[in-house]
MARDO-394591 format. One record per residue (C-alpha): residue number from 1; residue in three letters; x negated, z negated, y. Coordinates in pm, whole numbers. Each point is the difference from the previous one (the first is absolute). Example, Ala and Ser with C-alpha at 12.3 -4.5 7.8 and 13.67 -1.06 7.14 Angstrom:
2
   n res     c1     c3     c2
   1 ala  -1230   -780   -450
   2 ser   -137     66    344
This chain:
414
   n res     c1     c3     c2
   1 unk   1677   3142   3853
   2 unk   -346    137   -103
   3 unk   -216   -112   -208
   4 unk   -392   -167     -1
   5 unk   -315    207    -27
   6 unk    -45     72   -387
   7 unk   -191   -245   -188
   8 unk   -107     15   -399
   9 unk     92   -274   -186
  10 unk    151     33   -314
  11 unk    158   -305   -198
  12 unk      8    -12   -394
  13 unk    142   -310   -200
  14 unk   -240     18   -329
  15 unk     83   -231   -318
  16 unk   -285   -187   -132
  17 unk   -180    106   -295
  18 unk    221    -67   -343
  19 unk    -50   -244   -228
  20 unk   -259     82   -289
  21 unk    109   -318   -237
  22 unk    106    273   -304
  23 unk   -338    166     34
  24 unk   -166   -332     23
  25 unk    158    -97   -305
  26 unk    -74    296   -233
  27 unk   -345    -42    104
  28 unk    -24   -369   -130
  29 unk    132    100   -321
  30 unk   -262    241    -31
  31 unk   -273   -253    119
  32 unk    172   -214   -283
  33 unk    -23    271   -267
  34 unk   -397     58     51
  35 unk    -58   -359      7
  36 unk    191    -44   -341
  37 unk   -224    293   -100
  38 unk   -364   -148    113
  39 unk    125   -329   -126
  40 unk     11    179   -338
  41 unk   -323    149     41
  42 unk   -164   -311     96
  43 unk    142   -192   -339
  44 unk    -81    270   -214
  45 unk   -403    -14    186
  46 unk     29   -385    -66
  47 unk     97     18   -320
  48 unk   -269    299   -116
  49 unk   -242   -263    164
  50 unk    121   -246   -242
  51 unk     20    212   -277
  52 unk   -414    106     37
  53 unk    -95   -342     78
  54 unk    119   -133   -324
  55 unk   -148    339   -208
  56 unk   -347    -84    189
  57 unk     -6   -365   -120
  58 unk    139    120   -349
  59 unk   -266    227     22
  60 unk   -273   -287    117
  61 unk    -97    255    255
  62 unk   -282   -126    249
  63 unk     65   -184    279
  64 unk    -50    284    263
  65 unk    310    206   -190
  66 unk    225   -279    125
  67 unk   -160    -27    344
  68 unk     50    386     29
  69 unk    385    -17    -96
  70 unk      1   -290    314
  71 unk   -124    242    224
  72 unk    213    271   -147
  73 unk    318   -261     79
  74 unk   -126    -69    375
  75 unk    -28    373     53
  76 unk    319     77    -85
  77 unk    178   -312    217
  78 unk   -247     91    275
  79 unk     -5    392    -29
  80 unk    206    165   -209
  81 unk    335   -201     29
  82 unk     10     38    378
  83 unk   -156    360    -48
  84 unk    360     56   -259
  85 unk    208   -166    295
  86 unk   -122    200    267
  87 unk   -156   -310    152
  88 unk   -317    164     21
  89 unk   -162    353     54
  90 unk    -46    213   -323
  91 unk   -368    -41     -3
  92 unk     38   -396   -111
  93 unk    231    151   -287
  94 unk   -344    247    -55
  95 unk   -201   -294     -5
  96 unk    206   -198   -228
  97 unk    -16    276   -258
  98 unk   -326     20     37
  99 unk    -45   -338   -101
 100 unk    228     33   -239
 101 unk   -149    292   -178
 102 unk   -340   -201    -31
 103 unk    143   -266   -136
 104 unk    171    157   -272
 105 unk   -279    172    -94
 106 unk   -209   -267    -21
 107 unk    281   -209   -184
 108 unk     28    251   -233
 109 unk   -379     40    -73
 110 unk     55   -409    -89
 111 unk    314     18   -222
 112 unk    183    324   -188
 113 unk    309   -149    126
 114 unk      5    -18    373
 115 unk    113    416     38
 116 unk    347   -195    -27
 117 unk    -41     10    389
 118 unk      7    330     58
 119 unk    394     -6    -65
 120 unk     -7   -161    329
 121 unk   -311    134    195
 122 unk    109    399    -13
 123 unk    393    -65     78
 124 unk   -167   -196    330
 125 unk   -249    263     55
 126 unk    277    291     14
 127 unk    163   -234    265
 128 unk   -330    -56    245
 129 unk   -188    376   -116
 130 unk    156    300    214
 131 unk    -31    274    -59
 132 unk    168     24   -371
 133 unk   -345    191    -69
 134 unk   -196   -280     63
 135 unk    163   -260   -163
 136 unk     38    219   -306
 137 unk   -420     -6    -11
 138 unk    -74   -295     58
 139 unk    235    -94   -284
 140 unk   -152    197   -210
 141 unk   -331    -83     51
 142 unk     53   -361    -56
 143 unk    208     66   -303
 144 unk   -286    225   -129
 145 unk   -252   -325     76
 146 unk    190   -246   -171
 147 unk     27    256   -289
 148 unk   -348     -6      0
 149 unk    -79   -363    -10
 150 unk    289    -48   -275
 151 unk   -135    273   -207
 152 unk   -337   -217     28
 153 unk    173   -292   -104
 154 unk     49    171   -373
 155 unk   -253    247    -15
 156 unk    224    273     57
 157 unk    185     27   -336
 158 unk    314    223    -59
 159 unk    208   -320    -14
 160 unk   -117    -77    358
 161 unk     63    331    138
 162 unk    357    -16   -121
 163 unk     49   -312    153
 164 unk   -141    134    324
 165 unk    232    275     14
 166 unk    325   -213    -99
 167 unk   -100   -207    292
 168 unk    -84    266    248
 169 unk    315    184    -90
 170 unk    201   -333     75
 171 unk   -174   -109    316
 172 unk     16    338    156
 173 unk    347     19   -102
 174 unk     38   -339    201
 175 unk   -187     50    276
 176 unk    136    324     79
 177 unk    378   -141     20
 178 unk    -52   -311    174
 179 unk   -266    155    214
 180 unk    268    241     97
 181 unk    255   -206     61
 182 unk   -227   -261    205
 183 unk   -134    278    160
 184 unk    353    131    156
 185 unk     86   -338     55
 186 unk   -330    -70    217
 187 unk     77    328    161
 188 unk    349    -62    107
 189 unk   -113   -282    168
 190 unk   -232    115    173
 191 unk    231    275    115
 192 unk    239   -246     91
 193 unk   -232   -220    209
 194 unk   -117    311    213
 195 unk    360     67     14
 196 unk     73   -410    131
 197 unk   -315     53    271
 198 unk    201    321    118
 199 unk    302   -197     13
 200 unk   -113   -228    183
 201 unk   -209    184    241
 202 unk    338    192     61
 203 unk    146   -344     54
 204 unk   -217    -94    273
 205 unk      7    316    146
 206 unk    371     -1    -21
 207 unk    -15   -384    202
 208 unk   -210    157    246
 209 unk    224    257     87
 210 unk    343   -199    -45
 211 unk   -216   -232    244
 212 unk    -62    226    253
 213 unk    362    120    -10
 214 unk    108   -340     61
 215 unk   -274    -68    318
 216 unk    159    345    128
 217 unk    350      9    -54
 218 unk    -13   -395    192
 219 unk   -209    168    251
 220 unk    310    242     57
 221 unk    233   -262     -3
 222 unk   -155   -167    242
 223 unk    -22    301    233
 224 unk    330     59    -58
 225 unk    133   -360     63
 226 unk   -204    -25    326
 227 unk    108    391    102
 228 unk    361   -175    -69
 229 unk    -90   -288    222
 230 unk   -213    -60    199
 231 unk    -82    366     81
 232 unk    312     41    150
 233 unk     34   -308    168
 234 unk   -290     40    157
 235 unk     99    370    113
 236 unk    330   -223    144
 237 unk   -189   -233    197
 238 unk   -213    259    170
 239 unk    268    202    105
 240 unk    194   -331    112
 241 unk   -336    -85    212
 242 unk      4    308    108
 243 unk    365     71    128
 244 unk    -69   -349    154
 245 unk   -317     93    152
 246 unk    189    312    146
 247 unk    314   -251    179
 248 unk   -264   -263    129
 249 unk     26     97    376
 250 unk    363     81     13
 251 unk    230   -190   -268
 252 unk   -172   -327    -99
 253 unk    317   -128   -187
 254 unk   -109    333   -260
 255 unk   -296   -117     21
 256 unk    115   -325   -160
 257 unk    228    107   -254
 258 unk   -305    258   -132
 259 unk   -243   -266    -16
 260 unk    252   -233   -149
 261 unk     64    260   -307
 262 unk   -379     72    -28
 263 unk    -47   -350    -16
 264 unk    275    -30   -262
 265 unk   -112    287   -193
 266 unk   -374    -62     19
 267 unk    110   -372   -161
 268 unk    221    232   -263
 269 unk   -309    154   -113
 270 unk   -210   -284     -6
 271 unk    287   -170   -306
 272 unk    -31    377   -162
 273 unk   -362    -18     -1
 274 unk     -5   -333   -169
 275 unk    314    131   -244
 276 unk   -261    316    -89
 277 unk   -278   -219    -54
 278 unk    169   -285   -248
 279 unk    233    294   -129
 280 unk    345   -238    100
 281 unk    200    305     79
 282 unk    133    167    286
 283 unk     59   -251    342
 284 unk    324    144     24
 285 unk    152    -44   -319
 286 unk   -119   -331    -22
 287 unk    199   -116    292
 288 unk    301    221    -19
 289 unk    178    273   -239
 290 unk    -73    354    -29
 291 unk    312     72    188
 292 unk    -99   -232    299
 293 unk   -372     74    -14
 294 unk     69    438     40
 295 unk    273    -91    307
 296 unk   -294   -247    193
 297 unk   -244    246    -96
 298 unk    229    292    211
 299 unk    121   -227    300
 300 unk   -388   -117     53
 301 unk    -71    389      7
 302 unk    301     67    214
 303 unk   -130   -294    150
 304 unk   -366    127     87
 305 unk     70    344     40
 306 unk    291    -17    221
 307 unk    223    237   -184
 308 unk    343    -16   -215
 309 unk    -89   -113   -338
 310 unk    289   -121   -216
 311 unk    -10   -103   -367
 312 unk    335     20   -272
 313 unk     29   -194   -350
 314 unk    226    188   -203
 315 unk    128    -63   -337
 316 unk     25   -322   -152
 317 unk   -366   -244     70
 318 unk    -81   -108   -338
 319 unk   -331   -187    -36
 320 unk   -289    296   -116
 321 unk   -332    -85   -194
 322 unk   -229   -157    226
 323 unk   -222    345    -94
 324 unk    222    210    136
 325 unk     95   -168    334
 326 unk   -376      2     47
 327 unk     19    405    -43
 328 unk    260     29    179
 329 unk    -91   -260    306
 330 unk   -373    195     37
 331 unk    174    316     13
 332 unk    220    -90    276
 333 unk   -308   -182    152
 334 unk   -197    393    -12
 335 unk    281    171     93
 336 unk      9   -190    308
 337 unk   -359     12     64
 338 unk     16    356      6
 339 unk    281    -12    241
 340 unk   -173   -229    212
 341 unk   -327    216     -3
 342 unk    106    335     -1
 343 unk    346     88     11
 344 unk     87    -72    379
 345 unk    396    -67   -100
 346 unk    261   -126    203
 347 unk    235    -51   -289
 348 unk   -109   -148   -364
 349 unk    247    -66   -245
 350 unk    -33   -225   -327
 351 unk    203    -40   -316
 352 unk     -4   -199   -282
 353 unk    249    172   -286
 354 unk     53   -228   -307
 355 unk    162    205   -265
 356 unk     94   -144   -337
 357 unk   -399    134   -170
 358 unk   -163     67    293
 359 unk    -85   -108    352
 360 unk   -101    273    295
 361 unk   -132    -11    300
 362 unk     11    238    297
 363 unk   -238     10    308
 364 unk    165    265    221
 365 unk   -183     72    395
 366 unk     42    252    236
 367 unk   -372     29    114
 368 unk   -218    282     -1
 369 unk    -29     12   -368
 370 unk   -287    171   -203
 371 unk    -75    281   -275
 372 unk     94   -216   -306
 373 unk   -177    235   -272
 374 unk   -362     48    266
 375 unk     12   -413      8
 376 unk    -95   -221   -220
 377 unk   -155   -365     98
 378 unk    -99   -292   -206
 379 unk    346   -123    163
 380 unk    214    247   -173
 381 unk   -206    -50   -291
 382 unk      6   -386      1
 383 unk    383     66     33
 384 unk     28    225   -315
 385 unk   -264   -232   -216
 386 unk    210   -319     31
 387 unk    331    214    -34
 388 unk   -200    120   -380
 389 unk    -15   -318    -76
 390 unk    352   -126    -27
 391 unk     89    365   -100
 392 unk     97    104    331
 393 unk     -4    301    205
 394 unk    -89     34    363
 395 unk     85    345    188
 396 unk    -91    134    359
 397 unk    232    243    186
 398 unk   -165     96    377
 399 unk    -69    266    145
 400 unk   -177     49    390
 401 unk    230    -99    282
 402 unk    307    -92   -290
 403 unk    -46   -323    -91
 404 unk   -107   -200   -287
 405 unk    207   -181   -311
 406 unk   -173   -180   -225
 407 unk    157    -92   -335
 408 unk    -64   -262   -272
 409 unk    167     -8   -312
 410 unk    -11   -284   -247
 411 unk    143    -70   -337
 412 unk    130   -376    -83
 413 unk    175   -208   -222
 414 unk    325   -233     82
C-alpha cells in the first residue's frame, strides 16, 4: 500500500480572540474618573464666572466689562473645555488662553478685584501649555501684568504691594498643585487613548488574521473531505471503467457487474458530495454503524479489486462519539484508497479492536508496499490531522516489496 504524491497542507484549529470585557471595564471607570474631574472644572469655571459678574456690577463696571466676561464664558464652552477633554487639538486650548489672558487683563484694568481669576486661569494653563517651560512664562508674565494694573489701582503703596505678594504667593501655590495634578491627569489620558487606538488596531489586525485562519483551515477541510470522498471514488470508478473497458470483447457479464458498481459508486459519491457540501456527515454512518460501514467498505474493495479482503470486529461494539467514528471511518476509507491505487494486494485484512479506553484499527496488505519514512502525502497527513484531533495516533509500518499496516489508535469514553 503506497502512498499519494506529497502535497502541503497543513491544518491548525485556532481559538478566537478572548474576551476583552475586564479591560473594557477598567477603561470606563477611567473615562468616568476624568469626566467627574472636567465636571469639576467646569463648575468651578461657572462659578468664577458668577463670582466676577456680580464684582463687575458691584463695581458698576461699563457695559463692555460684562460683554467681555460673555465672550470669556463662550470661549471656554467652545475652546477650552473641549481643548481640557481632549475633544480638540491643543492649539484651541492656545487660543482659549489667549482669550483668556486678554480678558483678564482688561478686566483687571476695569476693577482691582477681577485677579481673583487667575486662581483658575494658571492651574488651566499648566494643563493646555507644554512644555513645563512655557507654561511657567506665560504665567508669569500675566501674573506680572495683573500686578501691574493692581498696583495702578492704588498708586503703588506698600499696603498694595503686600497684598500683591500674599496673593501671588497663594495663587502660585494653587496653580502649581492643581495644575500638576490636572496636568498628569490630562496626560494619562491621553496615554491611555493612544494606548485604546493600539488596542484596537491590534484587534482588527488580530480579526483579520483569526479570519484568514478560518477561510484556510475550511479550505483544508474541504480538501480533505473531498480527498476522503470523492477523490477516491472517483479513482474507483475509473479503474471500474477501466477493468470493464478491458473485458468488453470477451466477458460481457464483467462487463456488467463493473459498470453496475461504477454506477453504484459514482451515485455513492454523488450523496458524499452533497453530505460535504451541507456538512450532514459521512454517507456511511448515516445509513449504517461504524462496524457495518468499515466491513461494506472492504467487501466493495474485495469487490472491485477482485482480491481476498476480510474485515473482524473484536471486543465488545459499544456506540463511539460520532467524532471519532468519523476518524476512524476516513481512515479506513484512505487506507483503502491507497490499497486500491497503489498497493497491488491480493489479500487485505481489516480490524476493528474495541478495548475498554480505546478503539484500534488495523489495515494490513500484502502489496508491494513503500519506504514509510521517504513518503509522506497529504493522505498520510490527512490521516494523522484528524487522528490529533480526538487525541489519536496514526502509525505506518511498510517497507518495499513487505507490505503495508496501517494503524489508528483512538481514546474513548464508555
Amino acid at each position: 500500500m503506497s502512498e499519494d504524491l506529497p502535497l502541503e497542507n497543513p491544518q491548525r484549529r485556532l481559538s478566537p480572540p478572548a474576551t476583552t470585557a475586564p479591560e473594557d471595564e477598567s477603561e470606563d471607570k477611567g473615562q468616568g474618573w476624568l469626566l467627574r474631574i472636567l465636571l469639576g472644572w467646569h463648575a468651578s469655571f461657572t462659578m468664577m464666572g458668577l463670582v466676577l459678574e456680580v464684582l463687575l456690577w458691584a463695581a458698576a463696571a461699563p457695559w463692555y466689562a460684562h460683554l467681555v466676561l460673555y465672550g470669556l464664558a463662550a470661549a471656554y464652552v467652545t475652546l477650552g473645555g473641549p481643548a481640557l477633554a481632549g475633544a480638540k487639538p491643543p492649539r484651541a486650548g492656545h487660543l482659549f488662553l489667549a482669550c483668556a489672558y486678554a480678558g483678564t487683563i482688561l478686566l483687571t484694568a476695569v476693577d482691582d478685584r477681577t485677579p481673583v481669576a487667575l486662581y483658575l486661569l494658571l492651574p488651566i494653563t499648566f494643563a493646555l501649555l507644554a512644555p513645563i517651560g512655557l507654561a511657567v512664562g506665560a504665567c508669569a508674565a500675566i501674573t506680572l501684568l495683573t500686578d501691574a494694573l493692581y498696583l495702578d489701582h492704588h498708586a503703588f503703596s506698600a499696603r498694595a504691594v503686600g497684598e500683591t505678594a500674599l496673593q501671588n504667593a497663594t495663587t502660585w501655590l494653587f496653580a502649581l498643585l492643581v495644575g500638576y495634578f490636572v496636568t498628569q491627569l490630562l496626560d494619562e489620558n491621553r496615554r491611555r487613548g493612544e494606548l485604546i487606538r493600539q488596542l484596537e488596531e491590534s484587534r482588527a489586525l488580530l480579526h483579520s488574521a483569526y479570519h484568514e485562519a478560518g477561510v484556510t483551515a475550511e479550505r483544508h477541510r474541504l480538501a480533505q473531505e473531498i480527498h476522503d470522498t470523492i477523490g477516491q471514488g472517483l479513482t474507483s470508478t475509473l479503474m471500474l471503467i477501466r477493468a470493464a473497458d478491458a473485458a468488453a470483447h470477451h466477458d460481457p457479464d464483467r462487463v456488467r457487474e463493473r459498470l453496475a458498481l461504477a454506477e453504484k459508486t459514482v451515485s455513492e459519491n454523488l450523496a458524499e458530495a452533497r453530505a460535504v457540501v451541507t456538512a450532514t456527515g459521512p454517507l456511511h454512518l448515516r445509513s449504517a454503524p461504524l462496524d457495518t460501514a468499515i466491513e461494506n467498505l472492504t467487501a466493495r474493495l474485495g469487490d472491485e479489486l477482485g482480491i481476498s479482503a476480510e474485515a473482524h470486529i473484536t471486543g465488545r461494539p459499544l456506540p463511539l462519539d460520532a467524532t471519532l467514528q468519523v476518524v476512524l471511518l476516513r481512515c479506513a476509507q484512505e487506507a483503502l484508497a491507497n490499497v486500491r491505487k497503489h498497493a497491488r494486494a491480493r489479500r487485505v485484512r481489516v480490524q476493528l479492536s474495541y478495548h475498554p479506553q480505546t478503539a484500534l484499527l488495523e489495515i494490513t496488505d500484502d502489496g508491494r508496499g513503500f519506504d514509510a519514512e521517504q513518503v509522506q502525502g497529504f493522505g498520510l497527513r490527512g490521516m494523522r490531522s484528524r487522528a490529533e484531533q480526538v487525541n489519536g495516533a496514526v502509525s505506518v509500518v511498510s517497507r518495499p516489496g513487505e507490505g503495508t499496516r496501517v494503524t489508528v489508535e483512538v481514546a474513548w469514553e464508555r
